[in-house]
C-alpha positions in Angstrom: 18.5 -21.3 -5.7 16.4 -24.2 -6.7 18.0 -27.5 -6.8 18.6 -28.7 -10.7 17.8 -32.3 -10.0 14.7 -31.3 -8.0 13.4 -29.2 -11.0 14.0 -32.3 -13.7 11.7 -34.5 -11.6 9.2 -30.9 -11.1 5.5 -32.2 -12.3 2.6 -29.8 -12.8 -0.4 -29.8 -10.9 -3.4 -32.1 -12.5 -7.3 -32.1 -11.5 -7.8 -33.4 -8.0 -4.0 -33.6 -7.6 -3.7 -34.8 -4.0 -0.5 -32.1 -3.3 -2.9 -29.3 -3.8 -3.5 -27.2 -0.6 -7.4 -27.1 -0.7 -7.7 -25.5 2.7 -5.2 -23.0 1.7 -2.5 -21.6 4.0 -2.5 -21.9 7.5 -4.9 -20.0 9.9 -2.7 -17.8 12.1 -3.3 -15.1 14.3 -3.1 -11.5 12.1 -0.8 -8.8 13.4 -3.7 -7.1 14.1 -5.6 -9.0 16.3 -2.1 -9.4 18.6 -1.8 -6.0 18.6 -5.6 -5.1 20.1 -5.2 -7.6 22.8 -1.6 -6.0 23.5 -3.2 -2.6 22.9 -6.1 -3.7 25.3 -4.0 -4.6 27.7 -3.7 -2.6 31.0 -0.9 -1.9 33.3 -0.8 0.6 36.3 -4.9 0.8 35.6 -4.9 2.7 32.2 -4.7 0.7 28.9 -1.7 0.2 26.3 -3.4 2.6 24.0 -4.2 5.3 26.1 -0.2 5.3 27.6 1.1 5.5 24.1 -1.2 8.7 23.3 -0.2 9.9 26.8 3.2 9.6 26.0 3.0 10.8 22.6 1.1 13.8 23.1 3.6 14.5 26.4 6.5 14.3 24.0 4.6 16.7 21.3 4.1 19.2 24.0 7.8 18.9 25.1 8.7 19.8 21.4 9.4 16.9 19.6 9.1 17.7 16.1 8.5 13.6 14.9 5.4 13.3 17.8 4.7 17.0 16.8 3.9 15.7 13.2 2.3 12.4 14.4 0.0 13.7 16.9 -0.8 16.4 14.3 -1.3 13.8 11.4 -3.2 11.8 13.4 -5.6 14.2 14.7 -6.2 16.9 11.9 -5.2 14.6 8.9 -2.0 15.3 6.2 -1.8 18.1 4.6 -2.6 17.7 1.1 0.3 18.4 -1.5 0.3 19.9 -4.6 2.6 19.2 -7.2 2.7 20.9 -11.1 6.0 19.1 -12.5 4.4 19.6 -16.2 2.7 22.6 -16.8 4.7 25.3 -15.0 1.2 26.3 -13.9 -0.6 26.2 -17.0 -4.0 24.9 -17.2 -4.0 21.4 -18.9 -7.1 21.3 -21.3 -8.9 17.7 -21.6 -8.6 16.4 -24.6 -11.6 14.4 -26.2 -10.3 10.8 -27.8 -14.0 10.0 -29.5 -12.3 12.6 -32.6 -9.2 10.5 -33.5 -9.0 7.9 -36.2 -8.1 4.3 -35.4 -4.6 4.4 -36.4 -4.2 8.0 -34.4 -5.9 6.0 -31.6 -3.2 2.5 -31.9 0.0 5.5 -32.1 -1.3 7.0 -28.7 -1.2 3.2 -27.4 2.3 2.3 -29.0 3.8 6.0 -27.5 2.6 4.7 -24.2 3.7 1.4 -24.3 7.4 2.4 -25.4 7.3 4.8 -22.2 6.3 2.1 -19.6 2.6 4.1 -19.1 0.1 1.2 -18.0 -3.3 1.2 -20.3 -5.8 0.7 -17.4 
């Protein structure tokens, strides 16, 4: 928790305030460019990479349900899910908004608002 005494003296930022960051945060190396020189690396002559699929697809073959599902992921792409939790399988008819009134239009906002639905 932020010391009290600290906050008291706290001043806002003004124009050309010299505590201001200009050059933003500090350049550091992204996970991701460690990880393709790690990946790149080689041991026993084959790359980083290439063991990992070796080993994954060796575990897949040995049955492995989790390398099973990650090889298959990986290779073929997810399986696409379907999920009806409000029509019980009925078809859901669009609805055109350009017919309601103002005020019907400000009541659909309200509903949404006091039900936590975002208006983007």
């Amino acid at each position: 928790m932020a010391n009290l005494e600290n906050l008291k003296k706290a001043v806002p930022f003004v124009k050309d305030d010299p505590r201001i960051n200009r050059a933003g945060a500090p350049k550091t190396k992204l996970l991701k460019d460690v990880l393709t020189a790690e990946l790149q690396t080689e041991s026993n002559g084959i790359d980083n990479l290439t063991a990992i699929i070796k080993k994954l697809t060796t575990m897949a073959v040995k049955g492995d349900l989790n390398a099973i599902k990650e090889v298959l992921d990986r290779y073929a792409g997810k399986s696409t899910q379907h999920t009806d939790i409000t029509t019980k399988g009925d078809k859901v008819e669009a609805v055109n908004l350009s017919s309601l009134t103002d005020a019907q239009l400000r009541s659909l906002v309200e509903i949404q608002t006091a039900i936590g639905i975002s208006q983007t």
